[in-house]
N, C-alpha and C positions, 0 to 999 in steps of 0.2 A: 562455490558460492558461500560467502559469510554472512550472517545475519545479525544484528546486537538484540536482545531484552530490554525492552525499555518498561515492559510490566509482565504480571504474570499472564495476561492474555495480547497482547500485544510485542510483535517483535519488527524490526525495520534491515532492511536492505538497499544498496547501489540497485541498478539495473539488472534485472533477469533476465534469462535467457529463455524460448521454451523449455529447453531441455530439462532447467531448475525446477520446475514443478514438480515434478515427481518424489524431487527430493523433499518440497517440501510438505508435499503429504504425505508424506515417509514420516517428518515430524513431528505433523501432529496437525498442523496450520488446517481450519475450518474457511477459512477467506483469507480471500488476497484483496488487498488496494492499490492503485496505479493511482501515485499522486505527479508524477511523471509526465510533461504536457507532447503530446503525440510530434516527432519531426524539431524534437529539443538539439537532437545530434544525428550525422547523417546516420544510419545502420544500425538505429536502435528500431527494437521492434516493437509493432505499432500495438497500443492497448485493444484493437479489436482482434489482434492473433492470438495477446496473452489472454483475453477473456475466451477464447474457442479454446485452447488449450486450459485453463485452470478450469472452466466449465466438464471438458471433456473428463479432467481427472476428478469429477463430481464435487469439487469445490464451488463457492460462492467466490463471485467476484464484482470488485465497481471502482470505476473509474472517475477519480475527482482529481483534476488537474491543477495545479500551483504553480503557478510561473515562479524560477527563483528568483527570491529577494523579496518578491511582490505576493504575499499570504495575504489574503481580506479574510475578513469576519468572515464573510458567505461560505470561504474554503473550510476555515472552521467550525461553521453550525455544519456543512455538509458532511465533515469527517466523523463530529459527533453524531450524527445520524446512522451515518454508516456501523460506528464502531456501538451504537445498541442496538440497530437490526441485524447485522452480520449474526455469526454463531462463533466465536470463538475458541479455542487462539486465533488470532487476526495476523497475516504477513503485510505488512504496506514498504512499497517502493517507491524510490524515484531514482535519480542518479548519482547520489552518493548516502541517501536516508537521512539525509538534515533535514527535509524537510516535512518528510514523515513523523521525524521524533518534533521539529516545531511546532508543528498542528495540535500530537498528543500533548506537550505540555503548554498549548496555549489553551487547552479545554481544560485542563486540571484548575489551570487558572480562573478559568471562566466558571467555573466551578463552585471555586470561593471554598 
């Protein structure tokens, strides 16, 4: 599993596996995000198994979904919600992490 830094609390990933968790609170990662919308490709696995599994590994986790292509504001103010109530460093995925990394820098934007 690879990840990129896109800041110093926030990092982005393709699709995890359960298995990946481990790894990555091995890391360091305080929360995970699933911006990933559930039954996007056949035998991805679904956001309520990675939420049993990142919970079990006593991580935070939440599920804000982003069709690709199709980012609205509302995905936005949600992601920014998340990323000041989470606890940081923050992992968020979906299925290739484009859309993880457009969410964070459309709040930087938003930001001003």
């Amino acid at each position: 599993m690879e990840y990129r830094q896109i800041s110093e609390d926030y990092s982005v990933s393709g699709q995890i596996q359960p298995e990946d968790v481990a790894t990555i609170k091995e890391a360091g990662f305080k929360s995970v995000i699933c911006n990933r919308p559930d039954d996007e490709q056949p035998g991805q696995p679904s956001a309520d198994t990675l939420k049993a599994t990142v919970e079990a590994a006593g991580l935070a986790f939440r599920y804000i979904p982003v069709i690709s292509g199709q980012m609205t504001a509302e995905n936005v103010e949600d992601q920014a919600e998340a990323l000041d109530e989470l606890q940081g460093p923050v992992f968020a995925y979906c299925r290739s992490g484009a859309r993880c990394t457009n969410l964070f820098l459309a709040i930087q934007q938003s930001k001003g």
